[in-house]
C-alpha positions in Angstrom: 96.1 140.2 74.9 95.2 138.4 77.9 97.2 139.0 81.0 100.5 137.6 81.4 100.9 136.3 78.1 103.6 138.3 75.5 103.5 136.4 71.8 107.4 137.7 71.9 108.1 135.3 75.2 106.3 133.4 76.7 106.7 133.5 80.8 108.6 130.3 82.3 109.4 129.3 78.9 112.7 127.8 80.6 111.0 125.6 82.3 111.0 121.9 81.2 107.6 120.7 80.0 107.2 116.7 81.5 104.7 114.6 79.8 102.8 112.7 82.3 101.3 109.5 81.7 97.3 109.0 82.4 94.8 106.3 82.1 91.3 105.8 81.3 88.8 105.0 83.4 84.7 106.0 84.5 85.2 108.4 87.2 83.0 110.8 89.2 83.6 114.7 89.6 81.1 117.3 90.7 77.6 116.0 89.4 79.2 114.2 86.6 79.8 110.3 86.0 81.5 109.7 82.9 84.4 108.2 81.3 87.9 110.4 82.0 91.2 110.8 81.6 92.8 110.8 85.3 95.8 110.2 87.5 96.9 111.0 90.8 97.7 114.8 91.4 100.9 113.4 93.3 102.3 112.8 90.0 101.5 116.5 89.1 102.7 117.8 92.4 106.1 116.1 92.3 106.8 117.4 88.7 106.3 120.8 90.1 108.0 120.3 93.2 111.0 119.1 91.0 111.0 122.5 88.9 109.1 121.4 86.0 105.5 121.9 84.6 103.3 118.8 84.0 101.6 117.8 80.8 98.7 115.4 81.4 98.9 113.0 78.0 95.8 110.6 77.8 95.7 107.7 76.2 94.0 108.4 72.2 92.6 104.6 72.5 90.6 103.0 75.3 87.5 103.7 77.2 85.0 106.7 76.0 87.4 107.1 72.9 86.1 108.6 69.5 86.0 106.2 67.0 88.9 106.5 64.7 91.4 107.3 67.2 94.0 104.0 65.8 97.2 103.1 65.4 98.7 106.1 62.8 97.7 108.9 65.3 99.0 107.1 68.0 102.1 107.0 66.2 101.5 110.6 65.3 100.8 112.1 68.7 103.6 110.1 70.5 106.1 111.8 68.0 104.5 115.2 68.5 104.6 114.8 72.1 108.6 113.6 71.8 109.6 116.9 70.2 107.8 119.5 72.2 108.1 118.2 75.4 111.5 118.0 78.0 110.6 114.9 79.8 108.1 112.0 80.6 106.8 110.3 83.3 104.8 106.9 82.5 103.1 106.1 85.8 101.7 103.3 87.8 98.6 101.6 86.8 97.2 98.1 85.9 99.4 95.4 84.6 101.3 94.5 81.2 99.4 92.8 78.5 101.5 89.5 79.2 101.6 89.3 75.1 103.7 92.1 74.9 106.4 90.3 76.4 105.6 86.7 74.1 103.8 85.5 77.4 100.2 83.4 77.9 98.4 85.5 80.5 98.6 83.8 83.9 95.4 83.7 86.3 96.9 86.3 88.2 97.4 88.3 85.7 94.1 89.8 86.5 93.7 93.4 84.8 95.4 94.6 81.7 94.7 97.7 79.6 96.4 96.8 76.0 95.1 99.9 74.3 97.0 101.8 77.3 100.3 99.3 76.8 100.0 100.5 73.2 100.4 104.1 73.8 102.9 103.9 77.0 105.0 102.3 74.3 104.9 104.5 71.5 105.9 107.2 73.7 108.5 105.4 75.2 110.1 104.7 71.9 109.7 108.7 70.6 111.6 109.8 74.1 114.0 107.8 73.3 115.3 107.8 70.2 114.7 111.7 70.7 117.6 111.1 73.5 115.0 112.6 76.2 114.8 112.4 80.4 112.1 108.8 81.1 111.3 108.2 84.7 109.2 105.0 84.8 107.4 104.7 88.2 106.0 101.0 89.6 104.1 99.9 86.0 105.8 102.2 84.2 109.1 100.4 85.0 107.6 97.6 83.5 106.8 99.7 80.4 110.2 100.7 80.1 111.4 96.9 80.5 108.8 95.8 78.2 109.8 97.8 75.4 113.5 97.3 75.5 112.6 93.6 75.3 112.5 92.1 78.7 109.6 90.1 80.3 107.9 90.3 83.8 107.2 88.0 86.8 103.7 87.7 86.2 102.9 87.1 90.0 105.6 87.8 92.6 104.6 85.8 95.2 104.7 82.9 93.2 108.5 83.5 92.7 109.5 84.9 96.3 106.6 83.2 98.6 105.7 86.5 100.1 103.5 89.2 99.6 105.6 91.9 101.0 105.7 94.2 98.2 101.9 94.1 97.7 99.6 93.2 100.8 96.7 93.6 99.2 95.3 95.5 96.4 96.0 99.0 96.0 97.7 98.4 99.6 101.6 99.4 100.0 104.6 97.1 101.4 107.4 98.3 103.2 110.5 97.5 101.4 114.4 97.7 102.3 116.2 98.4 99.2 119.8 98.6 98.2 121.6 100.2 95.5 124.5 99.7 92.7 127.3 102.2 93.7 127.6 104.9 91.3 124.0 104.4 89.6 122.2 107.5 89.5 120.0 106.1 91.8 122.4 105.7 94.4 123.7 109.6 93.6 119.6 110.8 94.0 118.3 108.8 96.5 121.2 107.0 98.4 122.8 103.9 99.3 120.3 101.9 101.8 117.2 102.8 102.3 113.8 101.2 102.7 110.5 102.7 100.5 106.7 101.9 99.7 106.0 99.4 97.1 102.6 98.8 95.7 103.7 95.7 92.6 102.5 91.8 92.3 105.0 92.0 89.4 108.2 92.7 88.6 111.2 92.4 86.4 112.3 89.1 84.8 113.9 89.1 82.3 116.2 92.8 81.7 115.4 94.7 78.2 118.7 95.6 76.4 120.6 97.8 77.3 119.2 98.2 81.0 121.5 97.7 84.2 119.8 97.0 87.2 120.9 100.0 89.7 118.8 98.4 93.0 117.5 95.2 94.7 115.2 94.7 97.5 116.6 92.3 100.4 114.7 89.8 98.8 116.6 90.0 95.7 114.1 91.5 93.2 115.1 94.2 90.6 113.5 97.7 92.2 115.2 99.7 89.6 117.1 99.9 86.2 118.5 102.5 84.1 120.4 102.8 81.1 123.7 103.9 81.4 123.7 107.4 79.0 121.0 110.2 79.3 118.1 110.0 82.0 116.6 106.9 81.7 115.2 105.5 85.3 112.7 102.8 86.6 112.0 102.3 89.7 108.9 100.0 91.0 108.2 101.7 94.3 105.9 104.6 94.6 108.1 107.5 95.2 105.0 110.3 94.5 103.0 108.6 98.0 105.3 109.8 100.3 106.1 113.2 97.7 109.6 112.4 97.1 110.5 114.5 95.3 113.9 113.6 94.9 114.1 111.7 91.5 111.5 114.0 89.6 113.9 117.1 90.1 116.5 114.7 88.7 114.4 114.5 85.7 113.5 118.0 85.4 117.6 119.0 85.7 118.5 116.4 83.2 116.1 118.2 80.5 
């Protein structure tokens, strides 16, 4: 038997297990250059920081996939995932498939991953109806949204005239954010308070069942939740600055 491991109980067994979302994409590590499955460690690190373990969950379909990897074991592994796991955590990432939402891609609509949309949602649906802890994070908000039947701005500073919550690309935008009273964001994070946004989207129309729980001074939707369980969106980047706040409030609603 190796070390550490006792078939009778297995060592931290307590501790919630959180799904965390990746994507695929080439990337280089070591002397390799090949296609992976990745995301930020900052993810990984605020899970743990929160008390829980992360579970890296790549996407089945995409980039460097097997053949055969369709729709049925998509459907397959997002329920597997649903049952043994505590939590999930979709993450940030490239934008919606505008078709997902009963929209014509805009111009600025410029990179979306539908084979990633496809599993995001599937495991969305399995946490849910499993009645488990979701924290959406930036795209993952937008996930959540998507699913529940809402639509997206497709290009916020179309809508607001200002690129304050994206500068640039894969730049971040100080934002001043207030929230509902009562909301569990308001209970993790606080009233007022101002955070790092990195979106050229954002909330449009609200899925069913949502409330929105904070608005930047500008008036767009930065976070939504449903009223029962653990369900939370928010579309600033909490895991930059490793707040950890609202992944331990994940991790304790397991």
């Amino acid at each position: 038997m190796l070390a550490g491991c006792d078939t009778g109980r297995v060592p931290g067994a307590s501790v919630p297990l959180v799904g965390v979302t990746t994507y695929r994409q080439h990337a280089s590590w070591g002397s390799w250059d090949r296609p992976g499955a990745v995301v930020q460690t900052s993810y990984v690190d605020c899970v743990s920081g929160g008390g829980g373990r992360a579970v890296m969950l790549p996407p089945l379909e995409g980039p460097g996939a097997l053949p055969g990897a369709l729709d049925p074991q998509l459907a397959e592994a997002a329920v597997l995932f649903a049952e043994r796991l505590d939590a999930l955590v979709l993450v940030g990432g490239a934008d919606v498939d505008p078709s997902r939402y009963g929209e014509k891609q805009s111009v600025k609509t410029v990179e979306t991953h539908p084979w990633r949309d496809e599993n995001e949602l599937k495991l969305v649906g399995c946490f849910l109806e499993a009645g488990k802890p979701v924290l959406g994070v930036c795209r993952g908000t937008q996930i959540l949204n998507t699913f529940l039947g809402g639509s997206l701005y497709q290009h916020l500073p179309d809508v607001i005239g200002s690129m304050a919550h994206q500068p640039g690309p894969g730049e971040f935008g100080e934002v001043k954010v207030r929230s509902e009273a009562g909301s569990k964001v308001s209970k993790v994070v606080g009233d007022s308070f101002s955070v790092r946004c990195s979106h050229h989207q954002a909330i449009d129309r609200l899925g069913n069942g949502l409330v929105v729980t904070a608005r930047s001074d500008d008036g767009i939707v930065e976070a939504i939740e449903l009223e029962s369980g653990f369900v939370v969106g928010v579309q600033w980047h909490p895991e930059q600055s490793g707040d950890i706040r609202l992944f331990r409030a994940l991790v304790e609603a397991c």
